[in-house]
C-alpha positions as protocol buffer text, in pm:
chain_id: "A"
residue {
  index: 1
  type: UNK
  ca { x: -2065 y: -4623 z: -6807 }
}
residue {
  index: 2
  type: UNK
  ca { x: -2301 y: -4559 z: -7048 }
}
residue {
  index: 3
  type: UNK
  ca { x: -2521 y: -4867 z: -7079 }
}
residue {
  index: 4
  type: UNK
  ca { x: -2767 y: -4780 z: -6766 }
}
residue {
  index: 5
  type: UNK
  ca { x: -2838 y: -4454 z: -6986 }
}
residue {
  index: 6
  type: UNK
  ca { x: -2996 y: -4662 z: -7252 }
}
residue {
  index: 7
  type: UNK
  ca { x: -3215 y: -4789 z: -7018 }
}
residue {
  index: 8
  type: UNK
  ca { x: -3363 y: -4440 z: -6901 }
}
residue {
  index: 9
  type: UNK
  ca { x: -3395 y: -4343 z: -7220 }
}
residue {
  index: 10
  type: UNK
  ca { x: -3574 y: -4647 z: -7346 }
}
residue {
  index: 11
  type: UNK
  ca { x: -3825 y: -4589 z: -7048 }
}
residue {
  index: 12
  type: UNK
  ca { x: -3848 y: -4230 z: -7237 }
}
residue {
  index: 13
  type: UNK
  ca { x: -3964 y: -4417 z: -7594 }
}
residue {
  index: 14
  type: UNK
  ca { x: -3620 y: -4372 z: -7780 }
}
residue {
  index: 15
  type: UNK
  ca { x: -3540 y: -4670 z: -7963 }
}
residue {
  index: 16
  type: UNK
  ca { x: -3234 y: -4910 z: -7800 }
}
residue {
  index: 17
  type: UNK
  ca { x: -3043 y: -4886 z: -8161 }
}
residue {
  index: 18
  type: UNK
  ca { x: -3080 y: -4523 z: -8197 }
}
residue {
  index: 19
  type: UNK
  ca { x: -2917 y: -4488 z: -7881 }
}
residue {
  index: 20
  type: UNK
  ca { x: -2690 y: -4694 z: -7901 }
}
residue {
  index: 21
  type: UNK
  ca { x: -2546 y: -4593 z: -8231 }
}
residue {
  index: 22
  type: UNK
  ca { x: -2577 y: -4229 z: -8067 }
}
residue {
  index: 23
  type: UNK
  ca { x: -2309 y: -4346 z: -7796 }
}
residue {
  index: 24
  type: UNK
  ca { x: -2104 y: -4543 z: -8027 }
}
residue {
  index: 25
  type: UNK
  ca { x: -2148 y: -4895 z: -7929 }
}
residue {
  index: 26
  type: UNK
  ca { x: -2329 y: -5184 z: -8039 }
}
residue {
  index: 27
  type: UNK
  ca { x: -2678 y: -5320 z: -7938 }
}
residue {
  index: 28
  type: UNK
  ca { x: -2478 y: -5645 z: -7900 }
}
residue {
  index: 29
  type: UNK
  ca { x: -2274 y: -5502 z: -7646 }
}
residue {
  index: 30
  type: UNK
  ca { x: -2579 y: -5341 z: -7457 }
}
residue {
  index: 31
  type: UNK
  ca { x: -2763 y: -5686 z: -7426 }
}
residue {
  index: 32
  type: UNK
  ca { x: -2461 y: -5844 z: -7334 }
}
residue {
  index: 33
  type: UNK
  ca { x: -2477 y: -5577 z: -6969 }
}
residue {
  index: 34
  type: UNK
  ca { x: -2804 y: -5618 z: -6954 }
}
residue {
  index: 35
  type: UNK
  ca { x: -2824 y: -5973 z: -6943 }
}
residue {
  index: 36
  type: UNK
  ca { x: -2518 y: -6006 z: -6713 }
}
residue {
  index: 37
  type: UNK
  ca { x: -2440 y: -5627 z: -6549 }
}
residue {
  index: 38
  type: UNK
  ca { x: -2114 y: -5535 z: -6458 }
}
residue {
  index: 39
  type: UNK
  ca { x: -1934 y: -5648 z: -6106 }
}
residue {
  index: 40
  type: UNK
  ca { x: -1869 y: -5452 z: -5783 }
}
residue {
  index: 41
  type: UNK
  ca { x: -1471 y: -5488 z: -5864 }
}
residue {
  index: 42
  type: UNK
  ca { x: -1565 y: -5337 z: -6245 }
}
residue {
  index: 43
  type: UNK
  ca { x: -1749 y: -5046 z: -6064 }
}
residue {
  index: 44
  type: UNK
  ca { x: -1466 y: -4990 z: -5787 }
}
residue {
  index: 45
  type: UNK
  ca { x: -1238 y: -4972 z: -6138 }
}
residue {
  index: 46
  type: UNK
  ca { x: -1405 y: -4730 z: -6290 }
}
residue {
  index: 47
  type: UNK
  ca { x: -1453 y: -4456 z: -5941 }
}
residue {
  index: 48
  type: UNK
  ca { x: -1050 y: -4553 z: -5965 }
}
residue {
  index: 49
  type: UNK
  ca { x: -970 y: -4446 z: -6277 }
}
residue {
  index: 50
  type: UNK
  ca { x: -1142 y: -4173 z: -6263 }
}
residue {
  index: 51
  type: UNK
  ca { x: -932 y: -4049 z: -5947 }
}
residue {
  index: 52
  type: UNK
  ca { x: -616 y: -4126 z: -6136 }
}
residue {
  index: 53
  type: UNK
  ca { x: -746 y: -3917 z: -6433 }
}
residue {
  index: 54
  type: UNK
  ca { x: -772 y: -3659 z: -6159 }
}
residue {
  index: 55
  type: UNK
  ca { x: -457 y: -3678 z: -6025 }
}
residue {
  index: 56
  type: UNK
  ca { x: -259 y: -3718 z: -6376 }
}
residue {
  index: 57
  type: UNK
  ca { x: -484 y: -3358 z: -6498 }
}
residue {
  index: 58
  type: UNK
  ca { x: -300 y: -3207 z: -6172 }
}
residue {
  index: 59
  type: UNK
  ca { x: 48 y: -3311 z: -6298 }
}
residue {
  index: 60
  type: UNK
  ca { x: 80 y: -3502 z: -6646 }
}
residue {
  index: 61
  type: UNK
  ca { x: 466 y: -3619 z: -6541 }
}
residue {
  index: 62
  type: UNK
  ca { x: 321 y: -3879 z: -6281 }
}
residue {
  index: 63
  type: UNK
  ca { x: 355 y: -4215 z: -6436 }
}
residue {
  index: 64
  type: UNK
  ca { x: 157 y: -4496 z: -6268 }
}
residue {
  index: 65
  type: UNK
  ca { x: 404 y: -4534 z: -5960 }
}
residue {
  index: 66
  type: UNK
  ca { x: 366 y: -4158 z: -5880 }
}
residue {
  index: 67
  type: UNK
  ca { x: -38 y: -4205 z: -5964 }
}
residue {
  index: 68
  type: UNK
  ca { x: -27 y: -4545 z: -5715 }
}
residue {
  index: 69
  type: UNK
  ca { x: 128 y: -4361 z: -5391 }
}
residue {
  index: 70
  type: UNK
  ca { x: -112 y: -4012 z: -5468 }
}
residue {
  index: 71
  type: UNK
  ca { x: -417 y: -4253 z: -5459 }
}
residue {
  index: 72
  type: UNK
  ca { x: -317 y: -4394 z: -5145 }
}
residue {
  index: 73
  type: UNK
  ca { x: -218 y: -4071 z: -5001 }
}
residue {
  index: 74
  type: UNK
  ca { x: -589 y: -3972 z: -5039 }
}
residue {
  index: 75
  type: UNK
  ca { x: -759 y: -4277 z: -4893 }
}
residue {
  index: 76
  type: UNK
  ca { x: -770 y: -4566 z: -5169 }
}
residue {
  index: 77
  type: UNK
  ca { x: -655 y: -4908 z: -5139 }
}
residue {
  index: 78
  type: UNK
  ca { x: -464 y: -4993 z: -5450 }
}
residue {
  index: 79
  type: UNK
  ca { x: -191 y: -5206 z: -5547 }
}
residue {
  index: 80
  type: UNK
  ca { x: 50 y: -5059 z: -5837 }
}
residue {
  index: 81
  type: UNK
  ca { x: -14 y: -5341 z: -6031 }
}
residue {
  index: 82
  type: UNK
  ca { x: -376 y: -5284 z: -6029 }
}
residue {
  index: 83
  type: UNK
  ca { x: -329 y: -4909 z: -6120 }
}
residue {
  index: 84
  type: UNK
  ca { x: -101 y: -4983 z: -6385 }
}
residue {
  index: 85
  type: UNK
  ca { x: -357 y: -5231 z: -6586 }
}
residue {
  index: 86
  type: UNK
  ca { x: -598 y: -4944 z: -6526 }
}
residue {
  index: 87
  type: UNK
  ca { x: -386 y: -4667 z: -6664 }
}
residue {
  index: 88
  type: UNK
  ca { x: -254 y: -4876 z: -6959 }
}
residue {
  index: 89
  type: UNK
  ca { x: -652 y: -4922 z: -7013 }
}
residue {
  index: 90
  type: UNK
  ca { x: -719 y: -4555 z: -6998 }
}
residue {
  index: 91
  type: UNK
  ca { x: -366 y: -4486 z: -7205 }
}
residue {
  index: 92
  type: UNK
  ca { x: -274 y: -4277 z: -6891 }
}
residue {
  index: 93
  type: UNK
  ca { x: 89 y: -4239 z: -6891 }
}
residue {
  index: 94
  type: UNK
  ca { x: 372 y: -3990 z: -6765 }
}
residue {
  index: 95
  type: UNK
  ca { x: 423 y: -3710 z: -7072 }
}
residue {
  index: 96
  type: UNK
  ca { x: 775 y: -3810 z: -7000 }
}
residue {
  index: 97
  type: UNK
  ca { x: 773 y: -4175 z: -7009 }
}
residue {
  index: 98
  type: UNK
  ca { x: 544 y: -4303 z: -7325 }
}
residue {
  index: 99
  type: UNK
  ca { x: 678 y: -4554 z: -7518 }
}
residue {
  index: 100
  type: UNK
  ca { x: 687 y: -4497 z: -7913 }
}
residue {
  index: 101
  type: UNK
  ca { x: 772 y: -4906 z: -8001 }
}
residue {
  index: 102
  type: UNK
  ca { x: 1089 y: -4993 z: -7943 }
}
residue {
  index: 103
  type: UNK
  ca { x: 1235 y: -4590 z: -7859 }
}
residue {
  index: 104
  type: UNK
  ca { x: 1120 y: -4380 z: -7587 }
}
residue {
  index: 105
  type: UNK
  ca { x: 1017 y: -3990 z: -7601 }
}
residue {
  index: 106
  type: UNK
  ca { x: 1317 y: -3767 z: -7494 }
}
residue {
  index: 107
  type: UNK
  ca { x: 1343 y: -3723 z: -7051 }
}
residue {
  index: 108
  type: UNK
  ca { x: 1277 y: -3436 z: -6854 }
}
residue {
  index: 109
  type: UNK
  ca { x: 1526 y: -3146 z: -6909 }
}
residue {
  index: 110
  type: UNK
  ca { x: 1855 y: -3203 z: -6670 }
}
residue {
  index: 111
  type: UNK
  ca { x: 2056 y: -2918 z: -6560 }
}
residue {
  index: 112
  type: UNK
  ca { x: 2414 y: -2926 z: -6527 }
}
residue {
  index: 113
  type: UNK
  ca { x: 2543 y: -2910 z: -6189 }
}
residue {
  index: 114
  type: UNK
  ca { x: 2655 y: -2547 z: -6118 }
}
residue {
  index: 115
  type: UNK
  ca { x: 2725 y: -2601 z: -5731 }
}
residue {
  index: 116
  type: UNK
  ca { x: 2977 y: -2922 z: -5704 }
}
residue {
  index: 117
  type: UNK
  ca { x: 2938 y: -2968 z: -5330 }
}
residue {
  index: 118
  type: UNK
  ca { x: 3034 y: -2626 z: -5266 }
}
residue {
  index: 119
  type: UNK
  ca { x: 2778 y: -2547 z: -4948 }
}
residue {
  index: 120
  type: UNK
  ca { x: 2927 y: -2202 z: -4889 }
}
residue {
  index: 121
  type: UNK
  ca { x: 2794 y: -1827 z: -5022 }
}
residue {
  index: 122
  type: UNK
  ca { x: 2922 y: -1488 z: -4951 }
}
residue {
  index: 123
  type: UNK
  ca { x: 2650 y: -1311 z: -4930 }
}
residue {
  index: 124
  type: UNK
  ca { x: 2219 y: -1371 z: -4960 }
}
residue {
  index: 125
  type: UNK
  ca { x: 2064 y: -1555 z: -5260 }
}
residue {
  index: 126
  type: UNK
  ca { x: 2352 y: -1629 z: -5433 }
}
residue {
  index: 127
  type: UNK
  ca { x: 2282 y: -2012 z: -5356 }
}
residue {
  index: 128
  type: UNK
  ca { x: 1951 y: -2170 z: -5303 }
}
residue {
  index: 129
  type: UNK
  ca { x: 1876 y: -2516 z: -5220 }
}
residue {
  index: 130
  type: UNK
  ca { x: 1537 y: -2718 z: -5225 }
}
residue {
  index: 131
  type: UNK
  ca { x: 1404 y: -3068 z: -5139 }
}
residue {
  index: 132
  type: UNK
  ca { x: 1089 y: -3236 z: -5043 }
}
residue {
  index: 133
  type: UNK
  ca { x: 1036 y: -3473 z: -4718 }
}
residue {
  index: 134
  type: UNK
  ca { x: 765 y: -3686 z: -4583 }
}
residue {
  index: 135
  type: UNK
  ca { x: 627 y: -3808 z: -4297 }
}
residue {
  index: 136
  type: UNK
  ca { x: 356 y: -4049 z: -4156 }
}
residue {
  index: 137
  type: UNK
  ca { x: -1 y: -3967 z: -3972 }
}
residue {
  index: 138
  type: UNK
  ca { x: -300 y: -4164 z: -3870 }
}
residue {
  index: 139
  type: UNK
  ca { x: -458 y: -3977 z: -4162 }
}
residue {
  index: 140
  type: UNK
  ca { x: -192 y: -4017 z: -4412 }
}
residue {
  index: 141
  type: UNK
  ca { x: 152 y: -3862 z: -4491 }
}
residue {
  index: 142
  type: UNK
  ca { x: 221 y: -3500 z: -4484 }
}
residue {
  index: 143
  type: UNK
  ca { x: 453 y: -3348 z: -4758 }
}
residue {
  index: 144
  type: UNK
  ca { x: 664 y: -3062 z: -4685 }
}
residue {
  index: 145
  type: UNK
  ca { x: 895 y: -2868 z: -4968 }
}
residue {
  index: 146
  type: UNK
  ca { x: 1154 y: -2630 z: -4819 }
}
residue {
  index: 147
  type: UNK
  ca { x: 1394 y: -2352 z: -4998 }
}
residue {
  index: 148
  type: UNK
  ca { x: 1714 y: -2311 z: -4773 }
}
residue {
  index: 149
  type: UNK
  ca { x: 1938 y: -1972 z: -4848 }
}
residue {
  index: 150
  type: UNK
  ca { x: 2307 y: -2119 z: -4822 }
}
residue {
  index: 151
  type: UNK
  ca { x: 2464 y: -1826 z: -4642 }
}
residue {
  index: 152
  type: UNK
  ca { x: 2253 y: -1812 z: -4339 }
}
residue {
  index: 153
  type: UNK
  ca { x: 2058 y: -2145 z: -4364 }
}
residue {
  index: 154
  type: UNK
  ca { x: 1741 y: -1966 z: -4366 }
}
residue {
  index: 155
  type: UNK
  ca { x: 1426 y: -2151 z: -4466 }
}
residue {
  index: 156
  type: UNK
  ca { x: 1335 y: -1882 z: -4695 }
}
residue {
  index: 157
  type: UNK
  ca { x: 989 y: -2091 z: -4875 }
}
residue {
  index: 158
  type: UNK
  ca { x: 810 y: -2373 z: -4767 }
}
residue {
  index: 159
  type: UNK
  ca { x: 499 y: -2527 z: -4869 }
}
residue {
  index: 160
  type: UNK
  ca { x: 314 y: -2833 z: -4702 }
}
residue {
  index: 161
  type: UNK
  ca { x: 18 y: -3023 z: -4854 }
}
residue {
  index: 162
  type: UNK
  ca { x: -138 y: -3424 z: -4862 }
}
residue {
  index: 163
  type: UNK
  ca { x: 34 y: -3465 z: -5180 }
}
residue {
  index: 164
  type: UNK
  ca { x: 392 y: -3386 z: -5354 }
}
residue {
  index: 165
  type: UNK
  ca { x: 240 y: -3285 z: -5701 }
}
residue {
  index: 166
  type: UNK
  ca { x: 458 y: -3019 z: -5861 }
}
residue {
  index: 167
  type: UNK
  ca { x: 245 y: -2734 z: -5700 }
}
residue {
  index: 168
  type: UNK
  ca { x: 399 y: -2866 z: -5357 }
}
residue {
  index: 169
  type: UNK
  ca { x: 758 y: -2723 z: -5470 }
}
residue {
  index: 170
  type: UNK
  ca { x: 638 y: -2410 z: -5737 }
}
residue {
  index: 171
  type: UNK
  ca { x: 442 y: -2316 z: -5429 }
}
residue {
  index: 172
  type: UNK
  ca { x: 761 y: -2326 z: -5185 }
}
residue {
  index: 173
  type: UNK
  ca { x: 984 y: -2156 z: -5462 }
}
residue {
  index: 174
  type: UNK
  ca { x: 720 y: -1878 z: -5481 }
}
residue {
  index: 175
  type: UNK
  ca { x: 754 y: -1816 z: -5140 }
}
residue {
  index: 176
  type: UNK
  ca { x: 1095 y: -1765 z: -5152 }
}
residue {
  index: 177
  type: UNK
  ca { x: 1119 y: -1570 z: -5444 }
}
residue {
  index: 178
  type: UNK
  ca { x: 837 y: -1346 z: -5296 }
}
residue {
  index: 179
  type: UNK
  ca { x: 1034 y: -1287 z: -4992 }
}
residue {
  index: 180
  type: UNK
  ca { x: 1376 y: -1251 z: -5153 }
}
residue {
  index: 181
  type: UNK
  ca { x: 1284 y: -1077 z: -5505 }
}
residue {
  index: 182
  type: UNK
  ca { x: 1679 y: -1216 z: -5622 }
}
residue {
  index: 183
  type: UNK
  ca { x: 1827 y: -1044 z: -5911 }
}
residue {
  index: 184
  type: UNK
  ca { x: 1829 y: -1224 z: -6190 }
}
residue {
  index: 185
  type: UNK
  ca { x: 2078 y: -1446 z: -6310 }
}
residue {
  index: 186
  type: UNK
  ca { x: 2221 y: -1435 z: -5996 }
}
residue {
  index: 187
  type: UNK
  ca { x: 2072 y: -1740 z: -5768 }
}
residue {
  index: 188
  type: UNK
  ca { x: 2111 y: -2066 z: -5838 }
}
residue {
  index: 189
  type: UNK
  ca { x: 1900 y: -2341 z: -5694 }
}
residue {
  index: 190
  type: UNK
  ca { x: 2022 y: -2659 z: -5652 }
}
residue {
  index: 191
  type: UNK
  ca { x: 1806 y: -2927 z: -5631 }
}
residue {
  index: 192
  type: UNK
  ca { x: 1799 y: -3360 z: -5728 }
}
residue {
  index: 193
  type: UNK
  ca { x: 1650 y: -3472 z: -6043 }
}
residue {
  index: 194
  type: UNK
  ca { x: 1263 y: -3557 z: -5875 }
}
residue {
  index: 195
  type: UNK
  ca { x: 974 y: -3497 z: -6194 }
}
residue {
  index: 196
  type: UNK
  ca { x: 897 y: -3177 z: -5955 }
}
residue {
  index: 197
  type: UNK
  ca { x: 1228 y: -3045 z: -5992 }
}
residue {
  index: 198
  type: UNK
  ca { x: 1240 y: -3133 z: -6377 }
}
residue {
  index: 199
  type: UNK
  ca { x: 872 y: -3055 z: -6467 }
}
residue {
  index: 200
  type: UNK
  ca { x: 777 y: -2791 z: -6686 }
}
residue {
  index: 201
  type: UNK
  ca { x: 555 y: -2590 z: -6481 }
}
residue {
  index: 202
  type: UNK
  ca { x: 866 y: -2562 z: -6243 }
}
residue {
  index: 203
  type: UNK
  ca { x: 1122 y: -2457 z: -6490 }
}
residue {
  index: 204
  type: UNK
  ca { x: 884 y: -2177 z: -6629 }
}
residue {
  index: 205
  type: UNK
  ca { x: 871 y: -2070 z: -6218 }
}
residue {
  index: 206
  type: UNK
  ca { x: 1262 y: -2047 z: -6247 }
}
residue {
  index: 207
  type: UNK
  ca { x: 1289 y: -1886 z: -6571 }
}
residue {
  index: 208
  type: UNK
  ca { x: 1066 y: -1617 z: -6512 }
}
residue {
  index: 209
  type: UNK
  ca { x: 1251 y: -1517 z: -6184 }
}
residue {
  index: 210
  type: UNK
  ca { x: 1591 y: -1528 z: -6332 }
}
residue {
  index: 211
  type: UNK
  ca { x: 1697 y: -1799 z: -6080 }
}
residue {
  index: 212
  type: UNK
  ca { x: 1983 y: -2060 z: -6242 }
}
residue {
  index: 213
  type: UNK
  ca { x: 1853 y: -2413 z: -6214 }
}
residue {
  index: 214
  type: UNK
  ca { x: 2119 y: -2649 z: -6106 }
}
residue {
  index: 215
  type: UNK
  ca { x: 2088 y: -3052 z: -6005 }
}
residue {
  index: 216
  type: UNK
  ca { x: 2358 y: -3282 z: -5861 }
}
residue {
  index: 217
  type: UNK
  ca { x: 2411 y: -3626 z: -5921 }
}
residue {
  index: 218
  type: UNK
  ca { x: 2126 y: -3880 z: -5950 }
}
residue {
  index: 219
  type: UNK
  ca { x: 2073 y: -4054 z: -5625 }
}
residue {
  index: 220
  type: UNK
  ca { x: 2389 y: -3920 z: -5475 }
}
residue {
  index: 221
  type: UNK
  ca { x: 2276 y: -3762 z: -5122 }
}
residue {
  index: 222
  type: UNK
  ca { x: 2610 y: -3555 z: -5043 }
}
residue {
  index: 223
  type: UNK
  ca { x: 2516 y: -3339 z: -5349 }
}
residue {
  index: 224
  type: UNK
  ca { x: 2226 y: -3193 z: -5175 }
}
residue {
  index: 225
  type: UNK
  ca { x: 2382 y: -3240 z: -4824 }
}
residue {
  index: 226
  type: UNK
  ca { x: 2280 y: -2903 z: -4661 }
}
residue {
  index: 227
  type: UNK
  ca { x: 1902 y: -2983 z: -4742 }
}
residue {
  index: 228
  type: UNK
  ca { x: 1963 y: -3392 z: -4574 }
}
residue {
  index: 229
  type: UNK
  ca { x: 2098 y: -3211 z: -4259 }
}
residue {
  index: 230
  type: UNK
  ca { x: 1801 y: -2925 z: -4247 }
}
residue {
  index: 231
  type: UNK
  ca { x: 1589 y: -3264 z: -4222 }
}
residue {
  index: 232
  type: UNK
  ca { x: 1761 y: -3440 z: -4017 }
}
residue {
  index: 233
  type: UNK
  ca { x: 1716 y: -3178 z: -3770 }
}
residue {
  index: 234
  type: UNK
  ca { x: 1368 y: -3174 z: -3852 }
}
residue {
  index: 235
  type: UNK
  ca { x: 1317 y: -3534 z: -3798 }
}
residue {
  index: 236
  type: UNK
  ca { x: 1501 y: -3522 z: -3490 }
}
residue {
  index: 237
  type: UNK
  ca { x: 1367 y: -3254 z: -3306 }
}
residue {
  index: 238
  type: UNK
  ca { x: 983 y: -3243 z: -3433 }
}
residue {
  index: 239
  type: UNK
  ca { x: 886 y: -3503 z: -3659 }
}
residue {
  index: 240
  type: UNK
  ca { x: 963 y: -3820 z: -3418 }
}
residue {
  index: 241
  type: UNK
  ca { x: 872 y: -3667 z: -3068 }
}
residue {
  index: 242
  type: UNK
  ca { x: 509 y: -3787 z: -3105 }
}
residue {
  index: 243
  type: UNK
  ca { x: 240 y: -4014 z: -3321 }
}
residue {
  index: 244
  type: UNK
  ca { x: 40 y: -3759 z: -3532 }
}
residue {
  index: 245
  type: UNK
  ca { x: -324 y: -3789 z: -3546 }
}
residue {
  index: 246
  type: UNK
  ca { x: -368 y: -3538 z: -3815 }
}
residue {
  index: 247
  type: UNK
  ca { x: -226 y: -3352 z: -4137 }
}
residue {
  index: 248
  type: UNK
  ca { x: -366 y: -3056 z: -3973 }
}
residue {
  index: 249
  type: UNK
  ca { x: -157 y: -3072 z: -3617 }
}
residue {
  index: 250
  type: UNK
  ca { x: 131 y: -3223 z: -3809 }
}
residue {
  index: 251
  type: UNK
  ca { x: 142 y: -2927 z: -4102 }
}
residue {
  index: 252
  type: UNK
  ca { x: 44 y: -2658 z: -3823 }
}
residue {
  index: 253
  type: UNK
  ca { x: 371 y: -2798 z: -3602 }
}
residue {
  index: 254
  type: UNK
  ca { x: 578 y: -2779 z: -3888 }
}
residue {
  index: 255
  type: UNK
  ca { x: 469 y: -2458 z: -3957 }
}
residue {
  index: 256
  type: UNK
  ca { x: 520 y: -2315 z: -3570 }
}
residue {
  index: 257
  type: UNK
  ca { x: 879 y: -2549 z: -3589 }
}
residue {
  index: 258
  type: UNK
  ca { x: 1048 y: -2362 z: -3932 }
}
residue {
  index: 259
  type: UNK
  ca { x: 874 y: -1957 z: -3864 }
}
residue {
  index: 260
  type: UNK
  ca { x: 918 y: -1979 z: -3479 }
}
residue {
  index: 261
  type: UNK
  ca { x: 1216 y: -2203 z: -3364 }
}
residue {
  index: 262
  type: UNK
  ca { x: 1440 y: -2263 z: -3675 }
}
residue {
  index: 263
  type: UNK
  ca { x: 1437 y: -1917 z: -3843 }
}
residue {
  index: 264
  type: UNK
  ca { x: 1467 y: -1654 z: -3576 }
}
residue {
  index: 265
  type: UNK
  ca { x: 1645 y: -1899 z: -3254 }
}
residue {
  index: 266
  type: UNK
  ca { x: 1782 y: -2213 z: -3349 }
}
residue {
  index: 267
  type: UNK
  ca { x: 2163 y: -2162 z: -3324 }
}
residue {
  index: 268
  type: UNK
  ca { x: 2412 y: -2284 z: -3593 }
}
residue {
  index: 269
  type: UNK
  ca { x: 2799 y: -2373 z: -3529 }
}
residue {
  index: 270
  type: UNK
  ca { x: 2877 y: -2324 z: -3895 }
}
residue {
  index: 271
  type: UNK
  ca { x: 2750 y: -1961 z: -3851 }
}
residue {
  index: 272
  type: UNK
  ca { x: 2890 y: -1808 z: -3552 }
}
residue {
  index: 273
  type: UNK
  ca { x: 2677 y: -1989 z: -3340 }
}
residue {
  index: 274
  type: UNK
  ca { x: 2411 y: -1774 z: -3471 }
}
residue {
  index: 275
  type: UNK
  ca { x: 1994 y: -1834 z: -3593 }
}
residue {
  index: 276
  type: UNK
  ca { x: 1954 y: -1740 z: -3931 }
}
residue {
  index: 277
  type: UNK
  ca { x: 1768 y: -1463 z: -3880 }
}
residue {
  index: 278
  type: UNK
  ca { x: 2032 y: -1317 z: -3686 }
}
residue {
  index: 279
  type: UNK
  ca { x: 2282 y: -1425 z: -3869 }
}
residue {
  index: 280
  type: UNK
  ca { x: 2128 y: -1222 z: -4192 }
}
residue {
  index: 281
  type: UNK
  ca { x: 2096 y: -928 z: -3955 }
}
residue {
  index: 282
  type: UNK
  ca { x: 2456 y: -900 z: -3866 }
}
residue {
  index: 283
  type: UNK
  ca { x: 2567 y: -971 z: -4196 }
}
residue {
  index: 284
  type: UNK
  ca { x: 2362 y: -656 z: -4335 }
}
residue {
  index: 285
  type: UNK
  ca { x: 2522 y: -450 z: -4040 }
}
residue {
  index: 286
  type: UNK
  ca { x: 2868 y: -533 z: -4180 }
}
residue {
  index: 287
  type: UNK
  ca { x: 2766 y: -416 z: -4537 }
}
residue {
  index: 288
  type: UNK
  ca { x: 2582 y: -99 z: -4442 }
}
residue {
  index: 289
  type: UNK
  ca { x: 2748 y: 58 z: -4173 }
}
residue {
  index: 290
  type: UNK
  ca { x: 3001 y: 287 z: -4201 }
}
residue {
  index: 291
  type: UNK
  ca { x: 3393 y: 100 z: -4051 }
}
residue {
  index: 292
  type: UNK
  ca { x: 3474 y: 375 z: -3758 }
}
């Protein structure tokens, strides 16, 4: 606010109109504040909006909903409706969402389903998939993004964080593009139509690694049902064992769970009864050994 300024400079000798035309307001309008300031809920607005312009630089697709859960996340107390007015205020809205009268601005791009439930691969990186989960501590939640290779079920990227802004899943799919280096044109990743998934910063990720975007059906769990079980397992064996105190211990247990348990020992019956890890391993026996 820029009305307390006029005062400090008016204690410097600069003339109330002057700066107030300066600004771009009216002396009216300064006189009014000064004769009745603004109130605590006016100042606990403005600190608010502010965080939501913060949050909406990080990733211009959040609309007010996405904006309303991300304040929360970090510590505020704020209804949706009360966000909304504020956004509407600021003309903060999702890039994706705007309204132009009665029409809206084309959605985020959608990518045709390339997997149709088929769960299988015959070989490494042929078939990605990715999701995102949650889960509660007395701090806040925890976000976690995973990559899963179909053909051994290895977690091949991850990513945690206090949020589940688009750098949450760019960050996992650099991971496993790191580890992997796929040929291009080649992988496909499968993942559901989230504003992560379908955001621009996400697609560029994709595009520039050669990997084949694909999505399933809009709110239809079977068509991401490998990533649903990964979690399930997840939930069952970590995330609900305990009350977590903090991100920290949860993120650092996740962490240990995925790299020291899931990877390289947790036996599957689909593959042999095998981890990953050694799943992979036998796998690339069979294709470079010589048959005796």
């Amino acid at each position: 606010m820029m009305y307390p300024l006029v005062l400090d400079l008016a204690a410097d000798k600069i003339p109330v109109a002057v700066t107030c035309r300066v600004l771009g307001f009216s002396k009216q309008a300064f006189y009014q504040w000064k004769a009745k300031p603004v109130s605590d809920r006016d100042y606990d607005d403005a600190h608010l909006i502010n965080a939501a312009v913060d949050v909406h630089h990080d990733d211009p697709e959040f609309g007010y909903r996405f904006i309303t859960d991300e304040l929360n996340g970090q510590g505020w107390t704020a209804s949706r409706n009360r966000v909304n007015r504020l956004c509407t205020l600021q003309r903060l809205w999702s890039v994706h969402a705007r309204k132009r009268g009665s029409q809206r601005r084309p959605g985020p791009p959608v990518h045709d389903d390339l997997v149709g439930r088929e769960f299988t691969a015959e070989r490494p990186d042929l078939l990605w998939f990715t999701d995102i989960t949650e889960h509660p501590t007395e701090e806040g939640k925890v976000y976690c993004a995973a990559v899963m290779d179909a053909y051994s079920r290895l977690i091949i990227g991850w990513s945690i964080d206090n949020h589940m802004r688009t750098e949450l899943v760019t960050d996992a799919l650099g991971m496993a593009i790191m580890r992997r280096q796929p040929n291009g044109n080649e992988t496909i990743l499968h993942s559901d139509h989230g504003s992560q998934y379908t955001s621009w910063a996400f697609g560029q990720r994709l595009r520039a690694a050669g990997v084949l975007a694909s999505m399933g059906t809009v709110g239809d769990c079977y068509d991401n049902a490998m990533m649903e079980s990964f979690w399930g397992t997840l939930q069952l064996e970590l995330l609900d064992q305990k009350q977590w105190k903090t991100r920290d211990e949860l993120a650092n247990a996740i962490f240990e769970w995925i790299e020291c348990w899931y990877n390289p020992k947790r036996r599957h019956s689909s593959i042999g009864m095998h981890s990953p890890v050694t799943y992979e391993a036998l796998g690339q026996t069979k294709t470079t050994d010589p048959t005796p």
